[in-house]
Backbone as a chain_set.jsonl record, in Angstrom:
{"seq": "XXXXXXXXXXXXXXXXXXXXXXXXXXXXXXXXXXXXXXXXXXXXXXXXXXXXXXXXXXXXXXXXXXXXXXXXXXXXXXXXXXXXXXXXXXXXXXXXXXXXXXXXXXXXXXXXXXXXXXXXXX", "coords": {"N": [[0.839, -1.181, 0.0], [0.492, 2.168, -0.725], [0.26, 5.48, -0.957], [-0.966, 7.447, -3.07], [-1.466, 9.663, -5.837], [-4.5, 10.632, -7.659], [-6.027, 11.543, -11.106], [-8.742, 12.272, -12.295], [-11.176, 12.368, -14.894], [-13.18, 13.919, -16.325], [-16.237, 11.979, -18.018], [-17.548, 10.775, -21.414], [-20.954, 12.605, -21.761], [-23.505, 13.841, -22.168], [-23.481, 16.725, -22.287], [-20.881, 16.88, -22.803], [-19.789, 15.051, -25.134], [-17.027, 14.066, -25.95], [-15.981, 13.793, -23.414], [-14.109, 15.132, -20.758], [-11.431, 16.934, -20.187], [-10.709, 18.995, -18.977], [-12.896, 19.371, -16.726], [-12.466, 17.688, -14.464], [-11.104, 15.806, -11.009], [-8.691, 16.067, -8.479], [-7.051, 13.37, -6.382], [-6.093, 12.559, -3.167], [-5.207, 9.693, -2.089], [-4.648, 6.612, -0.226], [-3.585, 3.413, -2.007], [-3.76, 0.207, -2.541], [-1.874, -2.486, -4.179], [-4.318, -3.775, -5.845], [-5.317, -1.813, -6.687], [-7.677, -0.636, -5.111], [-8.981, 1.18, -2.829], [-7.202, 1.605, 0.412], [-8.635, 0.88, 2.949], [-7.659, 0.451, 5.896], [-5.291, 1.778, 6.062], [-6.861, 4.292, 5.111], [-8.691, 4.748, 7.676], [-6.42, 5.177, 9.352], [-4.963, 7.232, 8.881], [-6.898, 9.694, 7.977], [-7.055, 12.404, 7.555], [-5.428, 13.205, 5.79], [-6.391, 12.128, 3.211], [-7.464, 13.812, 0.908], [-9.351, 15.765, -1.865], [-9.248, 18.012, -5.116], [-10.838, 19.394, -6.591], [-12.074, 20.257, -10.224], [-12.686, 22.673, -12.433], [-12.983, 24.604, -15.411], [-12.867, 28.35, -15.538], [-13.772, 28.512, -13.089], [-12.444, 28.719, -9.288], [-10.231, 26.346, -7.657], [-11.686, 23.889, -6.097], [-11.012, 23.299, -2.521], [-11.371, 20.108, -0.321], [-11.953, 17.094, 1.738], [-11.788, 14.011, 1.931], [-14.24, 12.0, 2.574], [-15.081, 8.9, 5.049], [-17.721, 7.28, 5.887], [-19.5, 4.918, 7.28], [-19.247, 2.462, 5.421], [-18.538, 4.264, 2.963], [-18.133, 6.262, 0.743], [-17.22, 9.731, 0.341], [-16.971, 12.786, -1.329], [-16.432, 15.943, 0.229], [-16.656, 19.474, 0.777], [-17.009, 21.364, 2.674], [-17.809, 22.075, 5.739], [-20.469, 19.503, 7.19], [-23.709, 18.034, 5.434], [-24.652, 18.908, 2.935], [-22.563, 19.883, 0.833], [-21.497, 17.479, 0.107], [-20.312, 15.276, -2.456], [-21.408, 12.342, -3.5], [-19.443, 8.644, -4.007], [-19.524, 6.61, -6.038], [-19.647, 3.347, -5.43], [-16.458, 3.069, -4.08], [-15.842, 2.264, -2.629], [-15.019, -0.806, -3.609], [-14.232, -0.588, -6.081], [-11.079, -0.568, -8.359], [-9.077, 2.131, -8.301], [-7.695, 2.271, -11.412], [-5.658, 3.379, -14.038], [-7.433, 4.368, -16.957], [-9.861, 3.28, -16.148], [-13.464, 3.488, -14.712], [-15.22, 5.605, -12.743], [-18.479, 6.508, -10.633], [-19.914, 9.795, -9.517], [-21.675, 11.255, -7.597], [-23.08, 14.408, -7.953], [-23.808, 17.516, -5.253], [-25.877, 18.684, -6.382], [-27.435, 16.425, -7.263], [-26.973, 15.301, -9.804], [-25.342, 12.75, -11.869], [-22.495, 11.811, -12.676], [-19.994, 10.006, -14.972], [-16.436, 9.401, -14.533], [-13.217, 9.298, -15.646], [-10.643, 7.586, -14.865], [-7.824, 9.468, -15.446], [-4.947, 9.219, -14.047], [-3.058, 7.441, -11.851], [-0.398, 8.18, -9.624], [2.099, 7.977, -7.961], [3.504, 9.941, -4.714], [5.505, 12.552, -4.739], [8.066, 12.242, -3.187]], "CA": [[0.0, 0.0, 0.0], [0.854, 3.38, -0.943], [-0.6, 6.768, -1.014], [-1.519, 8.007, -4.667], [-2.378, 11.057, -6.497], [-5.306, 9.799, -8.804], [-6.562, 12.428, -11.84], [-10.141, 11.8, -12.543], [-11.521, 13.65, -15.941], [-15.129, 13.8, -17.017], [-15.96, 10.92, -18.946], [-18.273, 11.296, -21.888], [-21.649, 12.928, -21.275], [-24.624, 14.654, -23.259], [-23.581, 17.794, -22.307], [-19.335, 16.832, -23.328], [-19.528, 14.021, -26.076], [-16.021, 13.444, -25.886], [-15.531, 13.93, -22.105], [-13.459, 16.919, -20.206], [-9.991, 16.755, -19.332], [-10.899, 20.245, -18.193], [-13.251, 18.911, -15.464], [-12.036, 16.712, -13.117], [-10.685, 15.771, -9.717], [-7.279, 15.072, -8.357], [-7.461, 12.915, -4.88], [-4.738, 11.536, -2.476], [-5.229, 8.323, -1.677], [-3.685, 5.432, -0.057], [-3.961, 2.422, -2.354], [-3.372, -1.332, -2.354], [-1.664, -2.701, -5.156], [-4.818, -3.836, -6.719], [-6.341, -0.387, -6.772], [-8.569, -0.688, -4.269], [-8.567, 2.011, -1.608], [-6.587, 0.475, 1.738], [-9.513, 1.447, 4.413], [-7.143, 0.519, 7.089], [-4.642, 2.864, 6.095], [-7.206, 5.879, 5.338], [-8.964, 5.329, 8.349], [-5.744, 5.35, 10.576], [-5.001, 9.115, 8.7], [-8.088, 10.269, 7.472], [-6.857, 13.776, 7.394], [-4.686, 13.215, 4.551], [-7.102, 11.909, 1.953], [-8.142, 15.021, 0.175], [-9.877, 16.112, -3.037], [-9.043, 18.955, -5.423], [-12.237, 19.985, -7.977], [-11.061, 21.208, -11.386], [-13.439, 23.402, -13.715], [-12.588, 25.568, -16.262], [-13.433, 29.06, -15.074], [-13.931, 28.421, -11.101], [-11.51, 28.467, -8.512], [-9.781, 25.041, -7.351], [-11.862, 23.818, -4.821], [-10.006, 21.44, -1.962], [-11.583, 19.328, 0.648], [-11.487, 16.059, 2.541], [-12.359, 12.564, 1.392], [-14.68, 11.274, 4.222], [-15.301, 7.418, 4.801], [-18.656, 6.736, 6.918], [-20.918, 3.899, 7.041], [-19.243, 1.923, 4.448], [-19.363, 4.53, 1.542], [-16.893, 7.182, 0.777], [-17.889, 10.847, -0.471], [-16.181, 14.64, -1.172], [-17.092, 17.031, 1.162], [-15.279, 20.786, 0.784], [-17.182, 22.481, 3.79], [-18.647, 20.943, 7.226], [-21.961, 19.532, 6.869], [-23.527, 17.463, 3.882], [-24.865, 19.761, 2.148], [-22.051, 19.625, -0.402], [-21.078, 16.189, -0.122], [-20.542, 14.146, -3.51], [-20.917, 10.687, -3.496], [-18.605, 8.334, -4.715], [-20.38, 4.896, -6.2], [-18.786, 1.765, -4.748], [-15.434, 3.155, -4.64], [-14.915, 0.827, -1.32], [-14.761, -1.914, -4.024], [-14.111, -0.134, -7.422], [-10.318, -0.539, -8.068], [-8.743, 2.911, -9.428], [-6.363, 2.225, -12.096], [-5.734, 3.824, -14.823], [-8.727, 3.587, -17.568], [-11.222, 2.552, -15.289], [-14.542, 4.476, -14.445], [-16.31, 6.13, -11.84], [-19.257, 7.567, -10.827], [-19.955, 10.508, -8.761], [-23.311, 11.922, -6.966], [-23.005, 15.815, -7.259], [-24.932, 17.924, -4.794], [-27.558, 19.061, -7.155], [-28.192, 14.892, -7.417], [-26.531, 15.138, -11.107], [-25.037, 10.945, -11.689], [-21.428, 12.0, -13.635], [-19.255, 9.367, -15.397], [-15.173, 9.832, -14.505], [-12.405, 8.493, -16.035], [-8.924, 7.509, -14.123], [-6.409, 9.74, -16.032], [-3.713, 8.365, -14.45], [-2.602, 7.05, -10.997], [0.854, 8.119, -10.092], [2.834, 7.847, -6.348], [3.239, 11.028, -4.234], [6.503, 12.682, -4.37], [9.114, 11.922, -1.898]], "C": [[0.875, 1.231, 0.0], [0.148, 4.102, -0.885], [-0.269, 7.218, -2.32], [-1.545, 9.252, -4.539], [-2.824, 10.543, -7.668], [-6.152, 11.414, -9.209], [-8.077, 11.488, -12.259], [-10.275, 12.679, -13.773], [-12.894, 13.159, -16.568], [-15.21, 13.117, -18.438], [-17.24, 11.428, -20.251], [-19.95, 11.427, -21.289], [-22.584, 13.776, -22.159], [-24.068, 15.562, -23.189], [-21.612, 18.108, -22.877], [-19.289, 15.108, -23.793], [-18.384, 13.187, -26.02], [-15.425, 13.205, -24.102], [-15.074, 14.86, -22.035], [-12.159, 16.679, -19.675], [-9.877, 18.205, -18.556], [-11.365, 20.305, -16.265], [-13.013, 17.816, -14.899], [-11.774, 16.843, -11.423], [-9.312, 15.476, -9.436], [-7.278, 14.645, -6.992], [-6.189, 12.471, -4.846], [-5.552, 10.635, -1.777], [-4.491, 7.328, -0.667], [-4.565, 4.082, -0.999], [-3.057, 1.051, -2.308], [-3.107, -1.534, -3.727], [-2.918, -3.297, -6.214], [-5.704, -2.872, -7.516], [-7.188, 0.031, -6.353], [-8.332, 0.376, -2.945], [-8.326, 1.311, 0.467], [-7.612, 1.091, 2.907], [-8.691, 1.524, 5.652], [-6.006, 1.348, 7.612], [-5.663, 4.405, 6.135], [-7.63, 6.209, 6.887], [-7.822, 5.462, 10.056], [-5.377, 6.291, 10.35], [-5.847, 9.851, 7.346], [-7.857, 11.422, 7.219], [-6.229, 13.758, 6.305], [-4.887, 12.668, 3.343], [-8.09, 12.897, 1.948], [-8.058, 14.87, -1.315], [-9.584, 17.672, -3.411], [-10.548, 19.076, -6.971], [-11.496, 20.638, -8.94], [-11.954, 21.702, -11.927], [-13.175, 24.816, -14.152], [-13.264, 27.167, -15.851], [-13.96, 29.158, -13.69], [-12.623, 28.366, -10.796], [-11.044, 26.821, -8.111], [-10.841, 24.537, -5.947], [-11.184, 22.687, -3.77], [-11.123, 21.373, -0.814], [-11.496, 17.852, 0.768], [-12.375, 15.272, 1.549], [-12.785, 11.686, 2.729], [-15.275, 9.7, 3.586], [-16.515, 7.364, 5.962], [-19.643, 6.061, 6.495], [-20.801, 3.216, 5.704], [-19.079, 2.559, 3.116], [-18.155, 5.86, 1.551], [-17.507, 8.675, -0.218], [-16.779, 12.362, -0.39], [-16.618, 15.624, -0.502], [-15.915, 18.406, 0.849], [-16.01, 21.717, 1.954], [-17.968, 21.581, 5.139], [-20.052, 21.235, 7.016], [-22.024, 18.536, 5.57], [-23.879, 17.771, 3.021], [-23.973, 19.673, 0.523], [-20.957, 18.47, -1.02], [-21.48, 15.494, -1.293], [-20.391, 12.973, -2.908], [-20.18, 9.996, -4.305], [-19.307, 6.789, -4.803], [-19.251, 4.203, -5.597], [-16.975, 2.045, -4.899], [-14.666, 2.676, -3.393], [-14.661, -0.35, -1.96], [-14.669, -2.004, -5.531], [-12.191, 0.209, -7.142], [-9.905, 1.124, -9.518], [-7.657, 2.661, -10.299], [-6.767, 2.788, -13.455], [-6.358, 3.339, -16.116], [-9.797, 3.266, -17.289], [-11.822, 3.743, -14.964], [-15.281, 4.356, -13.147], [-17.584, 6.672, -11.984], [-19.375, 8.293, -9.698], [-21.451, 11.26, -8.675], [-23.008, 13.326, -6.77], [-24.11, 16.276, -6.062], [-25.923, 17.939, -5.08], [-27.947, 17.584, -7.781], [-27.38, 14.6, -9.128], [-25.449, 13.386, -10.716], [-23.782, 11.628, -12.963], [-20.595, 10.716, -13.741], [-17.446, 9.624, -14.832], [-14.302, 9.097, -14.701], [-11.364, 8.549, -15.691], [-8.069, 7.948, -15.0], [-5.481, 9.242, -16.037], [-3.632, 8.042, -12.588], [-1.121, 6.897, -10.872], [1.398, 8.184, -8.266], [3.032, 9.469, -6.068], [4.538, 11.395, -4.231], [7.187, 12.668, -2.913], [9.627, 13.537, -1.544]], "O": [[1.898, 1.28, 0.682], [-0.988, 3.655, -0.723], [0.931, 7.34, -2.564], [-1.622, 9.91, -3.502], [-2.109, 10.097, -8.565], [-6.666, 12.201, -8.414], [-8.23, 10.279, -12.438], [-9.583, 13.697, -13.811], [-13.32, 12.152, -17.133], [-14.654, 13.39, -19.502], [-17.849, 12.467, -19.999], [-20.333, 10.575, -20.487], [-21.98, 14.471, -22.976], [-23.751, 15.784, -24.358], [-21.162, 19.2, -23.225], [-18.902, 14.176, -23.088], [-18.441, 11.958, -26.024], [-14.5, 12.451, -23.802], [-15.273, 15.71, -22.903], [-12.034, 16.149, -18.571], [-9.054, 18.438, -17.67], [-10.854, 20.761, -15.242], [-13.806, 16.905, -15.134], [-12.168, 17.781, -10.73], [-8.741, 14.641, -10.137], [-7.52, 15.569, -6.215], [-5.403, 12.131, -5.73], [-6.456, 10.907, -0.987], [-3.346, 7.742, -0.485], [-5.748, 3.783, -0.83], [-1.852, 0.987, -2.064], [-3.825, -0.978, -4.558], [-2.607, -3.324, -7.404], [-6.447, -3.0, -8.488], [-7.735, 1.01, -6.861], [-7.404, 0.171, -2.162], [-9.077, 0.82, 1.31], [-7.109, 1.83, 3.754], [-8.869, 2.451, 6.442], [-5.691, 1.627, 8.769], [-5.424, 5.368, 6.864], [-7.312, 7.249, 7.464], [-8.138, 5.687, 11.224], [-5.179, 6.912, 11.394], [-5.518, 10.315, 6.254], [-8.656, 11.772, 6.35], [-6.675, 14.667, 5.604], [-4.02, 12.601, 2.472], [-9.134, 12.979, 2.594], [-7.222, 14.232, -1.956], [-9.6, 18.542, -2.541], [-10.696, 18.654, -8.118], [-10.541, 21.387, -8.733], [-12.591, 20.674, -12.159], [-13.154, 25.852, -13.489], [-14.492, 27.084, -15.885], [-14.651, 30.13, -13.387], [-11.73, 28.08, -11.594], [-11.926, 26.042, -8.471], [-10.562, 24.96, -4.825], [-10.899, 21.528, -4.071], [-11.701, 22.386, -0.42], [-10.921, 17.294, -0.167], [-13.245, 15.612, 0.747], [-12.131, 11.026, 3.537], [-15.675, 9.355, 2.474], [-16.062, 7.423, 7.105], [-20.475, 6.352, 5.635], [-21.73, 3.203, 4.897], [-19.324, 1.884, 2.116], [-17.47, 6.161, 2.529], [-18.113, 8.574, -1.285], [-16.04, 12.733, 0.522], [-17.518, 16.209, -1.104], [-14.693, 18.313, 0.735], [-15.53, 22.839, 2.122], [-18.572, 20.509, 5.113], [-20.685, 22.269, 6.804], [-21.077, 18.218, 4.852], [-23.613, 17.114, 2.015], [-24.487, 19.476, -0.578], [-20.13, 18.437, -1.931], [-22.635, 15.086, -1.416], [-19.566, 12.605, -2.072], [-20.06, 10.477, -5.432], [-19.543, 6.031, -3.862], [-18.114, 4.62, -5.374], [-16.286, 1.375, -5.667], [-13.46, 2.657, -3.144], [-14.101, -1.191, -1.257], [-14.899, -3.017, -6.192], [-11.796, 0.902, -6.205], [-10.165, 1.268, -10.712], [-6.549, 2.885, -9.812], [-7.898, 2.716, -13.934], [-6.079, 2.215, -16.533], [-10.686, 2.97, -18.087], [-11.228, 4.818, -14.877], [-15.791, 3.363, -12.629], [-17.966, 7.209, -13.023], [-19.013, 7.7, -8.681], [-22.121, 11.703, -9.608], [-22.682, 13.678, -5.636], [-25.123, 15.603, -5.874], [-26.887, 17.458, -4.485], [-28.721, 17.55, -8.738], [-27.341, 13.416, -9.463], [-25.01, 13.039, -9.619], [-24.208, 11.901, -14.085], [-20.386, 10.184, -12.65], [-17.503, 10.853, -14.796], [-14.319, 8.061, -14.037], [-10.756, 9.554, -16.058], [-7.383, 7.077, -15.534], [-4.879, 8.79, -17.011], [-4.5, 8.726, -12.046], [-0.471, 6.056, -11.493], [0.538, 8.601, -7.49], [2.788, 10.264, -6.976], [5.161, 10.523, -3.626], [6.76, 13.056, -1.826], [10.427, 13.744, -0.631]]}, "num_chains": 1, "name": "protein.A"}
């Protein structure tokens, strides 16, 4: 197990045909060599799996990557209000190529595609 930095980029979608390398995410992780996120590492430093929001024309937004009740979601302010969800990504392995999905606030169901998965500098 290691700790990652995994690029996410908006996979295709009615509203971006080809997808968005514009919009994405970039998360730190800890992962297990099969790409599976190591629970026993995040939840012994939970503080250090964070999310960065990317869209073209907004600011960067950062917050935490919370784990409760089995299910893992993006939060950038206290409260859940603007908590994304993250589909099964307690048993979705990230590696590069592979797809997500994500629950925005406003309930929107987005596609995301693993750019790349790369180790954290030393």
């Amino acid at each position: 197990m290691s700790w990652k930095i995994v690029r996410l980029s908006l996979a295709r979608t009615p509203e971006f045909p080809q997808g968005s390398t514009l919009h994405g995410y970039e998360l730190i992780l800890p992962l297990a060599d099969d790409g599976l996120v190591d629970v026993d590492a995040f939840d012994e430093t939970p503080a250090r799996a964070t999310v960065q929001r990317l869209a073209p024309g907004q600011a960067v937004q950062r917050g935490a990557i919370l784990h409760r009740e089995g299910r893992f979601a993006f939060s950038y302010e206290p409260g859940d209000a603007d908590d994304e969800d993250i589909f099964h990504l307690e048993n979705h392995a990230l590696r590069q190529g592979e797809y997500i999905t994500l629950t925005e606030p406003d309930g929107d169901v987005l596609p995301y595609r693993v750019e790349s998965v790369r180790p954290i500098p030393d």
